[in-house]
N, C-alpha and C positions, 0 to 999 in steps of 0.2 A: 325666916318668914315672919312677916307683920303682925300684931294680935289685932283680931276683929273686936269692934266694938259693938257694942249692947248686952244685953242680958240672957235674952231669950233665943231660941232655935234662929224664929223667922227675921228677930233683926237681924244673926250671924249670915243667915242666907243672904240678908237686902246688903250688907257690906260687902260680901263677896262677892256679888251679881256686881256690881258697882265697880267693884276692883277689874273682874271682866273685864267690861263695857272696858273702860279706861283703855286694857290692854289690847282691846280688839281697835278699837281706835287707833293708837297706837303704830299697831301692825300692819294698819289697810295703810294710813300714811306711807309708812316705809316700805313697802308693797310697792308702793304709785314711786317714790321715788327710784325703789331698784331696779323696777322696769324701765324707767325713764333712762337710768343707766345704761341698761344692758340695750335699747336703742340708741342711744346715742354712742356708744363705747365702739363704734365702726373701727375703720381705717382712717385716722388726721387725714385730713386733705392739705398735707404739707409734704414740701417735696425736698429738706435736708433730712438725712439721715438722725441726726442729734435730736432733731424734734417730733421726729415721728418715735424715739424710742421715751423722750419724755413726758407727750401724751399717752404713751401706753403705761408707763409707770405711774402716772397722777390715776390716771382711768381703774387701775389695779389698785390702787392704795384707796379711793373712792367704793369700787364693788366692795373690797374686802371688808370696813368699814360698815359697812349697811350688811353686811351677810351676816358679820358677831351679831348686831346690834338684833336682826331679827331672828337668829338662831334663841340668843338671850330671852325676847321675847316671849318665843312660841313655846320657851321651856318655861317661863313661867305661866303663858296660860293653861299650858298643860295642867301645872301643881294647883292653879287657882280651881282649876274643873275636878281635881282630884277631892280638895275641900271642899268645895263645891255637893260634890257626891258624898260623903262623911257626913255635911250640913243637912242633906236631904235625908238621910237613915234618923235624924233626933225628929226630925219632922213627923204629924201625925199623919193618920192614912190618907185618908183626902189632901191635906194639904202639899203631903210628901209627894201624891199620886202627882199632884200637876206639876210642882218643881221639878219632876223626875223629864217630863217634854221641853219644860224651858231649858234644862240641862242639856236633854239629847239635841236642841237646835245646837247650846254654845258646842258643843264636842261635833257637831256638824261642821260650824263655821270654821273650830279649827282643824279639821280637815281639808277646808278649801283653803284655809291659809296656807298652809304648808304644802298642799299639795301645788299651788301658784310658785310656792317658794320655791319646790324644786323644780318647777317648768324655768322659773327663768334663772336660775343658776344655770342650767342644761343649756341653754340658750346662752347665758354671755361663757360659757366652757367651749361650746361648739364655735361660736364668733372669737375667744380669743385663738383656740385651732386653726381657724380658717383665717385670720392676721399671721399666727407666725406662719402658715403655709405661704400666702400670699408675700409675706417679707421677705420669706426664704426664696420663692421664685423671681422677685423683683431684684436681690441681691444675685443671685445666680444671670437672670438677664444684663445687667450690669456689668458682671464680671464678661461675661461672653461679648455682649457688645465692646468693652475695652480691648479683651484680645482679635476679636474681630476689627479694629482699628485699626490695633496694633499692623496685624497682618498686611492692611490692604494699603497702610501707609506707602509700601516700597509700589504696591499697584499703582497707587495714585502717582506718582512720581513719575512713573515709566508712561503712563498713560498721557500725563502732562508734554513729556519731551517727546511722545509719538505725535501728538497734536503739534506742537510744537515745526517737529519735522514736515508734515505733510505740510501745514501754512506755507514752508519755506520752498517743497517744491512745487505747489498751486502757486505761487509767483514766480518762479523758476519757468513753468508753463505756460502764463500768461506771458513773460516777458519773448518768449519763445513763440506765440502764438501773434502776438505786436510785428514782430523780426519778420516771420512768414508773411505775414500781410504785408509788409513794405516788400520784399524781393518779389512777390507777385504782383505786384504794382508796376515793380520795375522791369520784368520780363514783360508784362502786357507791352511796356512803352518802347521796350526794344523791341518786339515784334511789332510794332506799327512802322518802326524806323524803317526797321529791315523791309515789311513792306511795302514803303515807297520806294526804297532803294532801290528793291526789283522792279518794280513797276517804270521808275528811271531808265534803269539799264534797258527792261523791255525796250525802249524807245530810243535806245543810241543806234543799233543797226540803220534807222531811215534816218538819220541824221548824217552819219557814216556813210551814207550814199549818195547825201542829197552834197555835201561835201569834196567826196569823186568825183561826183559828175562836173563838179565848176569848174575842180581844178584840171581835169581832163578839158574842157571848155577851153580854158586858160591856155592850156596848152596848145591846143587845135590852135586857136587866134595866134598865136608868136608865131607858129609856125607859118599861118599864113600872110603876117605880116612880112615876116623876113624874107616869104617867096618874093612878094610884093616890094620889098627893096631891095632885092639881089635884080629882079626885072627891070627896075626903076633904072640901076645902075649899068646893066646892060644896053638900056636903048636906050641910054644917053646922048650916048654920038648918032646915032642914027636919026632922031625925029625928037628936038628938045622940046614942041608941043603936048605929044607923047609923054615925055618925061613929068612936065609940069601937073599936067595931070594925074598922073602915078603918085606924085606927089600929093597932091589933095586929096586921093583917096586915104595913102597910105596915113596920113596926120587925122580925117575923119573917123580910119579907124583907131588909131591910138587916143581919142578922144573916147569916140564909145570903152572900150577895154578898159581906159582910166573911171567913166564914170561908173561900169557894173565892179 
């Protein structure tokens, strides 16, 4: 420990107050920065493995740093209040009386210092907890998604050549549903044939008759003709006036007969 300088009671008290002050200063400093840490010391917003574990190790090697430095501290304000107390017993009554309140604030303040100190150590212990929780579920996610990959790799494959399959029979289907429309096209057009066809035939019976009838006609006429020239021939000798005439009929009718 340091020796205080002056002579007397009250200067040993004003160096030591002084010594304080310094350390409480000091301690708020690194206070503001530990907290600053134990905020910022989250989870890296980094997404390789390597560097999320070398921000936790820079992060850790930084808390631990500032944790000595104010553990050190607060053990010396401690010892400086302990003197502090010592300096105020050579004190007189009165003067001792009020040093003894200026005392009781420093021994206050370092109450709230330390009792800060342990809120945020608890604080960056609970946050580094809840990091490795959190790495440990992220690692665990990871692993499970790779074998989940793993697995649905053979899905995916099979799924692909079923897809695959149906594409080939949806054109198989349509090439088959093309086919259909053309033979019913084609059936429409043979039923239209066919029914003219019939409708043709309908109409051969009166044609077939109108036919009969001529040639039945036909035949009437030769028959009548050749009565007509067998008669011709008969009354020849008898009355060749007669005959002559027979003859004119029989040649006016072989003119009609030629021209129907």
């Amino acid at each position: 420990m340091s020796e205080v300088a002056g002579s007397g009671p009250l200067q040993q008290w004003e160096d030591i107050r002084k010594r304080a002050r310094r350390l409480e200063a000091d301690i708020d400093g690194k206070l503001v920065a530990f907290n600053r840490v134990s905020v910022n010391q989250g989870t890296p917003k980094v997404e390789k493995e390597s560097d999320l574990e070398s921000g936790e190790q820079t992060g850790d090697a930084v808390t631990s740093s500032l944790a000595s430095e104010l553990e050190s501290l607060l053990t010396q304000l401690s010892e400086t209040h302990q003197e502090m107390g010592r300096c105020v017993k050579d004190l007189g009554a009165g003067e001792g009386a009020r040093q003894s309140h200026v005392l009781q604030r420093h021994r206050e303040l370092l109450h709230e210092y330390e009792k800060e100190f342990r809120k945020i150590k608890a604080n960056i212990k609970e946050q580094r907890e809840r990091d490795d929780l959190l790495h440990s579920v992220r690692k665990d996610i990871g692993e499970h998604k790779s074998a989940a990959t793993a697995r649905q790799d053979p899905l995916l494959r099979e799924r692909g050549a079923a897809q695959g399959s149906i594409k080939a029979a949806d054109g198989v289907l349509a090439n088959a549903q093309s086919t259909f429309q053309a033979l019913r096209g084609q059936r429409n057009l043979y039923s239209s044939i066919g029914s003219k066809i019939s409708a043709f035939r309908a109409r051969l019976p009166t044609i077939d008759s109108l036919v009969g009838r001529i040639q039945r006609r036909k035949k009437f006429e030769s028959v009548v003709l050749a009565i007509v020239l067998a008669a011709c021939d008969v009354s020849s000798s008898t009355s060749p006036s007669y005959v002559d005439g027979s003859r004119v009929f029989a040649t006016e009718l072989c003119h009609q007969r030629s021209a129907k």
